[in-house]
ZAVEXVEX-587397 format. One record per residue: x, z, y of N, C-alpha, C in turn. Coordinates in pm, 1 decimal. Layout:
N
{{X,Z,Y},{X,Z,Y},{X,Z,Y}}
...
***
This chain:
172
{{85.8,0.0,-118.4},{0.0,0.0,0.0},{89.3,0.0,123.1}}
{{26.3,3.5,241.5},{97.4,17.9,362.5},{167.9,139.8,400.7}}
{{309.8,82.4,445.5},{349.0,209.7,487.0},{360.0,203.3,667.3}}
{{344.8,294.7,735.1},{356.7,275.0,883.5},{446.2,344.0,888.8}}
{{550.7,265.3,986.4},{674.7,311.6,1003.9},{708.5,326.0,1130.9}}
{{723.7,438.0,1209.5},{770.4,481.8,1352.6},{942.8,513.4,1366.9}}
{{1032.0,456.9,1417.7},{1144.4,502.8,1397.5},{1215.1,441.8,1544.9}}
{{1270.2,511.9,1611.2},{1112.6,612.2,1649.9},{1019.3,616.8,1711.8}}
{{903.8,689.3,1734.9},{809.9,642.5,1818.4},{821.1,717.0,1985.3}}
{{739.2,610.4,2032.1},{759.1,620.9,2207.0},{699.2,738.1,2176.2}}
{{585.1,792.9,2140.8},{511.2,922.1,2122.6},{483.8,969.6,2012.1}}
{{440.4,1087.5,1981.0},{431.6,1175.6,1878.8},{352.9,1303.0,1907.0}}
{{263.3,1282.7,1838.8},{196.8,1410.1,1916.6},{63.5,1501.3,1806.7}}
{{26.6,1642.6,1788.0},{-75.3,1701.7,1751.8},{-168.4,1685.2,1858.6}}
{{-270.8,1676.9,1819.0},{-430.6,1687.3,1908.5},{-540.9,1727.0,1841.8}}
{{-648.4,1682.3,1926.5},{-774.0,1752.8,1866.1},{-890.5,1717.5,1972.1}}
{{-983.7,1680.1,1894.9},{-1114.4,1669.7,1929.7},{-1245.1,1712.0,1868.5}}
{{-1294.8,1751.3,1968.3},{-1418.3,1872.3,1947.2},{-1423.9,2030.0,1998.9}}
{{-1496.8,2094.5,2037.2},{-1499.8,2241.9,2090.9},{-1439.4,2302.9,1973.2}}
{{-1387.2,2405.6,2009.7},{-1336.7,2525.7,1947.2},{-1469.1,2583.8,1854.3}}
{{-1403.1,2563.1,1701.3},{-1504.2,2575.1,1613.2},{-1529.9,2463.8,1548.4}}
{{-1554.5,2369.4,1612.7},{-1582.5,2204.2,1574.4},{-1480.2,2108.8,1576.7}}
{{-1372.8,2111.5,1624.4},{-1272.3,2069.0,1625.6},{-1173.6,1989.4,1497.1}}
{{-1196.2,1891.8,1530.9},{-1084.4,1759.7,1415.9},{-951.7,1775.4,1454.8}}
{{-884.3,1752.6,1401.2},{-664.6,1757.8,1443.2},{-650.1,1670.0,1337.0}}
{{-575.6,1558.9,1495.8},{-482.9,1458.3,1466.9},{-349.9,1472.1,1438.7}}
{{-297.0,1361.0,1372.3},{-153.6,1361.2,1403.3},{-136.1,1173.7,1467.8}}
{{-84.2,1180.1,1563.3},{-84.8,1020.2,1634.1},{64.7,995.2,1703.3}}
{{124.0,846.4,1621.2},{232.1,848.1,1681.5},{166.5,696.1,1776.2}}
{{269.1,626.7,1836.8},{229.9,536.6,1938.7},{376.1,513.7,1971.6}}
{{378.3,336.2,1970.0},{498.5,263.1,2021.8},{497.0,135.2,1998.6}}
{{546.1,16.4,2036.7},{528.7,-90.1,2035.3},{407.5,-177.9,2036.0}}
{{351.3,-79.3,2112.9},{215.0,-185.1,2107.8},{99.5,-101.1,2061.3}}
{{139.3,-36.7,1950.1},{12.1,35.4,1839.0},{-0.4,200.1,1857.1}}
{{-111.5,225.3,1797.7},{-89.0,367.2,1814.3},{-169.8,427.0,1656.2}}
{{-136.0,467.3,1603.3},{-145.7,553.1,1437.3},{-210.7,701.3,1469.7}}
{{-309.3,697.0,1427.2},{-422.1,837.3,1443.3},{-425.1,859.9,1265.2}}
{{-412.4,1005.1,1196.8},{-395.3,1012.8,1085.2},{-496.5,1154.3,1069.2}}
{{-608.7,1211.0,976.3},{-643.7,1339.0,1030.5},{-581.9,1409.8,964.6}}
{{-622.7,1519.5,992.8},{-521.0,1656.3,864.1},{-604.2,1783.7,934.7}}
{{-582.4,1910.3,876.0},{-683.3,1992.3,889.4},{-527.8,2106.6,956.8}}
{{-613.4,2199.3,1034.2},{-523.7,2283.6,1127.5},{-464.0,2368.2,1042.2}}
{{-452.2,2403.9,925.9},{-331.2,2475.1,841.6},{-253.4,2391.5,804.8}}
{{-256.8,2264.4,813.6},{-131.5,2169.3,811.3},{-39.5,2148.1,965.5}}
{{-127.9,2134.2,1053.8},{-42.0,2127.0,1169.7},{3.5,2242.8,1212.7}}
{{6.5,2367.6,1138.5},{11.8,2492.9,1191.1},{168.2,2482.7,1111.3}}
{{153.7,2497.8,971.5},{265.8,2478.8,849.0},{343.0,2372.0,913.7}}
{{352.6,2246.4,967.3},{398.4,2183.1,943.6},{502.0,2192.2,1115.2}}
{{450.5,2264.8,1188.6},{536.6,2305.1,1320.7},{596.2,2404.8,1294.9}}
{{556.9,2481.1,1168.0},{647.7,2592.3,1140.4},{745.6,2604.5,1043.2}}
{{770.7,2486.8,948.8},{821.3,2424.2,927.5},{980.1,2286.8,970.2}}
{{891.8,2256.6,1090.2},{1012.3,2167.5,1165.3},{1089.9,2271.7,1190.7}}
{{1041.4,2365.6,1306.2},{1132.0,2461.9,1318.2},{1226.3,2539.0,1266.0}}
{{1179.2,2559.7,1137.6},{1237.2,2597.9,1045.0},{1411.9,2515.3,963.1}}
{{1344.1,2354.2,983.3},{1454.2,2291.6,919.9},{1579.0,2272.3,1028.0}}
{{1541.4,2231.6,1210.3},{1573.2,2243.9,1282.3},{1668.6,2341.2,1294.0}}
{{1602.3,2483.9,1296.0},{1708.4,2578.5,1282.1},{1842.7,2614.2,1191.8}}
{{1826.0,2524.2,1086.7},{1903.2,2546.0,985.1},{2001.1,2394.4,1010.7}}
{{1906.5,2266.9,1044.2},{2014.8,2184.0,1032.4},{2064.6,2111.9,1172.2}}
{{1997.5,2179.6,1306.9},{2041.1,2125.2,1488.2},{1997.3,2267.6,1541.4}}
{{2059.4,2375.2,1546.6},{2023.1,2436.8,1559.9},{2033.6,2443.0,1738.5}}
{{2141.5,2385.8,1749.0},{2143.0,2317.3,1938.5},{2087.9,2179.9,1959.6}}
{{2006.3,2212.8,1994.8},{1936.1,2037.2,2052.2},{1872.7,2069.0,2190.6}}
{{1920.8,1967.9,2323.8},{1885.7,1975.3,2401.3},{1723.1,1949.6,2425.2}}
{{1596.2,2025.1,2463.2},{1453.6,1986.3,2446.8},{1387.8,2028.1,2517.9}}
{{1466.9,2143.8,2631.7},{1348.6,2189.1,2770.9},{1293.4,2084.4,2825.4}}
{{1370.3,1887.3,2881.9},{1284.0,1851.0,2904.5},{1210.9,1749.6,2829.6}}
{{1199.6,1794.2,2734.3},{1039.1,1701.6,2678.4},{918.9,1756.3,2661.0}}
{{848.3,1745.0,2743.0},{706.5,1836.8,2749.5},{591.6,1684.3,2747.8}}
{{515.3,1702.4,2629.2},{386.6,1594.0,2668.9},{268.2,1674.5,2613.8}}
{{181.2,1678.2,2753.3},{69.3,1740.8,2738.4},{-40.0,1656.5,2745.6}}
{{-22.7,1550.5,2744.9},{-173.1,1433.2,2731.4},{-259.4,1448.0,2652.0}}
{{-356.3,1461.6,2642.0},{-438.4,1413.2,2574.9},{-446.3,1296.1,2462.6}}
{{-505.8,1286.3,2315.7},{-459.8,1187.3,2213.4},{-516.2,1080.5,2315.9}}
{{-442.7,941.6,2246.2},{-453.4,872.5,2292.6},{-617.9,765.9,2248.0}}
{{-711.9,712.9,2315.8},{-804.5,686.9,2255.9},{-823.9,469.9,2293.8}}
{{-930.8,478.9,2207.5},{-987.1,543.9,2142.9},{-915.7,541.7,1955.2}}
{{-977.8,693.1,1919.7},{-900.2,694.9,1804.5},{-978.8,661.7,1670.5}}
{{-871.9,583.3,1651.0},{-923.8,484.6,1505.7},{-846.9,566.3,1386.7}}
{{-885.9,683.1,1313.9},{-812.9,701.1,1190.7},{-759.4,658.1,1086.2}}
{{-684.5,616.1,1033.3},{-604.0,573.8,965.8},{-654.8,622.7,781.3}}
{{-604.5,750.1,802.5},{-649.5,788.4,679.1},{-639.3,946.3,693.2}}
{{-683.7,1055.0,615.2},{-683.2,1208.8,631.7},{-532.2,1197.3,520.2}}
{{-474.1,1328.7,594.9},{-335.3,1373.2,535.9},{-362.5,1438.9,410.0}}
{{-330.4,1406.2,293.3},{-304.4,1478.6,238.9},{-155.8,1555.1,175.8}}
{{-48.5,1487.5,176.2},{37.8,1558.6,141.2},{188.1,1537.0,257.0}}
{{242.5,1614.7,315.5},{368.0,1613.5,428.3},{454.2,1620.7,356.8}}
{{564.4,1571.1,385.8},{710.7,1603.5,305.1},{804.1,1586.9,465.1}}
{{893.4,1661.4,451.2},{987.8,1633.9,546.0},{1148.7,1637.0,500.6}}
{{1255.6,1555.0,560.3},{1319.9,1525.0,565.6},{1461.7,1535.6,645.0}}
{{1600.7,1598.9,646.6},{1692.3,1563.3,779.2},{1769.3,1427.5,704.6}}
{{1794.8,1325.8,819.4},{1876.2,1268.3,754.8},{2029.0,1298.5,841.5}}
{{2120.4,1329.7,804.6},{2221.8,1391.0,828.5},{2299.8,1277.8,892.3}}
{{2290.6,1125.4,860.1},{2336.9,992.4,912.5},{2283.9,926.6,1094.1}}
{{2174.4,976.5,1086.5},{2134.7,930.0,1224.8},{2113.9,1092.0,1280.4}}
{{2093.6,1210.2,1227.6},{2055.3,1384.1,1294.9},{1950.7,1301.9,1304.2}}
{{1824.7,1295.0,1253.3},{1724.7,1296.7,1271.5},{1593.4,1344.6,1138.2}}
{{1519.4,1411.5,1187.2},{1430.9,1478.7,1109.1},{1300.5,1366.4,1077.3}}
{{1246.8,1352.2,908.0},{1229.5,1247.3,891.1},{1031.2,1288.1,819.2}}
{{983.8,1278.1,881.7},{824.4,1317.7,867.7},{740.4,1240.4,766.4}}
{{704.9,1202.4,632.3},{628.7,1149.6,583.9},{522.0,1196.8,524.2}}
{{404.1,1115.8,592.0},{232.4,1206.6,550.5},{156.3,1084.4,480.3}}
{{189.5,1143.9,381.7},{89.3,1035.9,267.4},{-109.8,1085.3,291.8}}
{{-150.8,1014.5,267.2},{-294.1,982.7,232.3},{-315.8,1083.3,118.3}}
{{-461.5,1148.8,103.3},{-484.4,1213.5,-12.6},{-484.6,1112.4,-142.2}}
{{-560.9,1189.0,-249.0},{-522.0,1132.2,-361.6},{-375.1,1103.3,-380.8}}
{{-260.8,1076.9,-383.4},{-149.7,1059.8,-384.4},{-90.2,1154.8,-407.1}}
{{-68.0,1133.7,-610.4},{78.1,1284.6,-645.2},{230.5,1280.3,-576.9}}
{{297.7,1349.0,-477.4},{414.3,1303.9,-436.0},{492.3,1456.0,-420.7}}
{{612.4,1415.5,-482.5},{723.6,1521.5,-468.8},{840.1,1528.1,-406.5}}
{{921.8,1609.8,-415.4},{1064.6,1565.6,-392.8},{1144.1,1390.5,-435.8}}
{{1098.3,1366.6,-541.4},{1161.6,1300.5,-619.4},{1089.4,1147.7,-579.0}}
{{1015.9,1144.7,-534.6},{873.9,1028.1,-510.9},{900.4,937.7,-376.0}}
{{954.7,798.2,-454.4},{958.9,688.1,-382.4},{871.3,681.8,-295.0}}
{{879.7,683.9,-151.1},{769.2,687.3,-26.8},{744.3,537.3,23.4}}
{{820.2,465.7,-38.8},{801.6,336.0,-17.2},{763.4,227.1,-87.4}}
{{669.8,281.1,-215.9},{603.7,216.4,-302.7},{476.1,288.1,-334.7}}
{{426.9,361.6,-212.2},{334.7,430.0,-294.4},{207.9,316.3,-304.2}}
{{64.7,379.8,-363.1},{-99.1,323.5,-401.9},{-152.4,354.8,-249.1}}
{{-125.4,426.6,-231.5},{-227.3,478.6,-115.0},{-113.2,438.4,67.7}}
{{-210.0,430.3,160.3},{-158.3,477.0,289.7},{-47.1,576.8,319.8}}
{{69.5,550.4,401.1},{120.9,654.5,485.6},{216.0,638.4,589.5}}
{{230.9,732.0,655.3},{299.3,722.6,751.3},{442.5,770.7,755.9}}
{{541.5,700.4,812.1},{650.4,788.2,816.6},{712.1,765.1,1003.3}}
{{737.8,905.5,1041.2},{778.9,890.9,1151.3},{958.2,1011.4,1172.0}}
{{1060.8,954.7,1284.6},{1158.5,937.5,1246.3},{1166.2,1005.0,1373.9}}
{{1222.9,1120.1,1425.1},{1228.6,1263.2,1542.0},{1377.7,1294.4,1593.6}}
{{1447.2,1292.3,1694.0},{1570.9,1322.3,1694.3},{1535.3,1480.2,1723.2}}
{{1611.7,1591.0,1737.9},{1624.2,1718.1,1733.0},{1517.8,1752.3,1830.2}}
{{1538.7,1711.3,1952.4},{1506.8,1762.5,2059.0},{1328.2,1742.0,2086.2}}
{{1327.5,1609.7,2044.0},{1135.3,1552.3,2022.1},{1080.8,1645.0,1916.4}}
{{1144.4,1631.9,1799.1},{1105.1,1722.1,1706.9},{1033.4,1875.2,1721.5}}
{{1143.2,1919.0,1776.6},{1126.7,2042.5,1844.1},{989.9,2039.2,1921.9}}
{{1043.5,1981.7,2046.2},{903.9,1998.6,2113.9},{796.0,1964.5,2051.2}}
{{730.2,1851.6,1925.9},{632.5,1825.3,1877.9},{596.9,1962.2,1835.9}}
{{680.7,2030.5,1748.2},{657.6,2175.7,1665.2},{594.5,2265.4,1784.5}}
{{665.5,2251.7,1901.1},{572.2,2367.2,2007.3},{455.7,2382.6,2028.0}}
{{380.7,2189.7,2069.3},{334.5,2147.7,2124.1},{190.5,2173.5,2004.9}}
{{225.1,2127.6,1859.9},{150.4,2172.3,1798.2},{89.9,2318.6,1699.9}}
{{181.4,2412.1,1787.2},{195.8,2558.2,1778.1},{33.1,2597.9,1914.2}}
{{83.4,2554.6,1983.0},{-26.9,2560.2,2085.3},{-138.3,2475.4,2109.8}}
{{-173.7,2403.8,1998.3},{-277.6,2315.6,1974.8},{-345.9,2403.4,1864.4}}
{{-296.4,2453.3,1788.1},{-331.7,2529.5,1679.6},{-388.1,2723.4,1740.2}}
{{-338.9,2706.9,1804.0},{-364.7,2848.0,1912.6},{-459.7,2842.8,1993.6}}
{{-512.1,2735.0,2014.3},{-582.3,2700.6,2152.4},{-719.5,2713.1,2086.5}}
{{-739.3,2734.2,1995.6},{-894.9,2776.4,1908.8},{-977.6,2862.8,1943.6}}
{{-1076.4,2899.8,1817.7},{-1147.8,3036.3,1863.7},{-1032.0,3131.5,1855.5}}
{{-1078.4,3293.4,1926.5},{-938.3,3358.3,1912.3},{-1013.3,3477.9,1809.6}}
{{-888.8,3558.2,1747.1},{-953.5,3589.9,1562.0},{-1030.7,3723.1,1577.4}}
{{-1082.8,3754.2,1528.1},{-1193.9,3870.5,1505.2},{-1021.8,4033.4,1543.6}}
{{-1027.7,4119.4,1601.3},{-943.2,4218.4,1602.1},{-888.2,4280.4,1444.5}}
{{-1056.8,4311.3,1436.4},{-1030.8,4364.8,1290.9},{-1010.9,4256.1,1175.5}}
{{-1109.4,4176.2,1158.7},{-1061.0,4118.7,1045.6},{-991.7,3968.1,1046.1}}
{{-957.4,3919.3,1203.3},{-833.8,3829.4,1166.3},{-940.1,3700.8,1190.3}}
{{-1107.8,3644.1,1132.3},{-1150.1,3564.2,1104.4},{-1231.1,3526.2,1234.3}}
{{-1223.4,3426.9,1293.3},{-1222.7,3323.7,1410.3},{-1365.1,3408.1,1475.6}}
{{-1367.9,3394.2,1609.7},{-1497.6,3449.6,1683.6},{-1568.1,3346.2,1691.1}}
{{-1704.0,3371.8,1700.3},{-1767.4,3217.2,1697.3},{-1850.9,3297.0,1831.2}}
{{-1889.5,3170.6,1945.3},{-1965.0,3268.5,2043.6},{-2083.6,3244.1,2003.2}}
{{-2130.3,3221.4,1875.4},{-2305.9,3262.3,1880.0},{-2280.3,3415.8,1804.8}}
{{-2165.3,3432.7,1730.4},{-2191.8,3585.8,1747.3},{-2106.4,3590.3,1597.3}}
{{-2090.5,3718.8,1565.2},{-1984.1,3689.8,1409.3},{-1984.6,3855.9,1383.7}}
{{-2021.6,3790.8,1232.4},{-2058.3,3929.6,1154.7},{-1942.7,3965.4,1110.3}}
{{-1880.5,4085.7,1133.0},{-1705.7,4140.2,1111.7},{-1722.8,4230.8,883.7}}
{{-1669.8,4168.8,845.7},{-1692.4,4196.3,705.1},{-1603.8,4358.1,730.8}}
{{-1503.4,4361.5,784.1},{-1417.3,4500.3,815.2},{-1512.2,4640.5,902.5}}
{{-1586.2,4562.0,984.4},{-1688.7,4668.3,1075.9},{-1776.6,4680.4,1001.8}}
{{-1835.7,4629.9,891.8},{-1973.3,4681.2,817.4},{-1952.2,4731.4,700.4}}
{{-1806.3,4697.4,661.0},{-1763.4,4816.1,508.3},{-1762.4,4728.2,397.5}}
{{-1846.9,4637.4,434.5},{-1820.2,4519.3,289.5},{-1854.7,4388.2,345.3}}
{{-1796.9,4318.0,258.8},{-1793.6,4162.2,260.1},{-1966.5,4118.7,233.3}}
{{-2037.7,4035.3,294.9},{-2125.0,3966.8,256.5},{-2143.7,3845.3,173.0}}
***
């Protein structure tokens, strides 16, 4: 199947559309013309900024990135591609660049798993230290920007009102 290949892209970015509560999260890169909208659900973009960071720290742990800040809005209108199902990431130690591939669900893929022959859709996009980085922030605070969590029990406020399983003694 197709693979979409960003290397690298003019943009890169987490987003989201819909109110807090209702809310879809993208992942959308954009360059040469095109722009790639992919969905995935907010414990992936949460994992997966905590994650970059993670490899970042271990393999650029200096990368210049105070100034890359993009706060735009996704870019529209957005045509999805396909929903994420599985991320793998990558450093390649030849160019320092951190190497992002998000296959399509259905698709068994491991360590070991040719990304360039797969059945299904995916994307691969290609980050020098410093973009990287900031993507991981950027979608740290996309993931934050939600409902904010119950005190006691952690589970999202909804403003029509939210029954606390911790304040009434048992789970319903």
């Amino acid at each position: 199947m197709a693979l979409i290949d960003y290397d690298p892209p003019e943009r890169f970015v987490a987003g989201t559309v819909g109110p807090p509560g209702q809310r879809q999260f993208f992942l959308q890169a954009s360059g040469g013309g095109r722009v790639t909208s992919v969905a995935c659900e907010k414990g992936q973009v949460a994992l997966l900024a905590e994650r970059i960071e993670d490899l970042l720290d271990e393999y650029a742990p200096t990368s210049s990135d105070d100034d890359i800040v993009d706060n735009a809005p996704l870019d529209m209108p957005l045509d999805e591609e396909f929903a994420v199902g599985t991320m793998r990431l990558d450093w390649d130690p030849a160019s320092r660049r951190l190497v992002l591939h998000l296959v399509a669900l259905g698709e068994e893929v491991d360590e070991t798993t040719d990304l360039a022959h797969l059945s299904t859709p995916s994307l691969r996009v290609s980050l020098d230290a410093g973009y990287a980085r900031s993507f991981a922030r950027r979608s740290a605070k996309v993931v934050a920007a939600g409902r904010p969590p119950c005190p006691f029990c952690g589970a999202p406020l909804d403003p029509a009102g939210h029954v606390c399983p911790r304040a009434n003694g048992y789970k319903r």
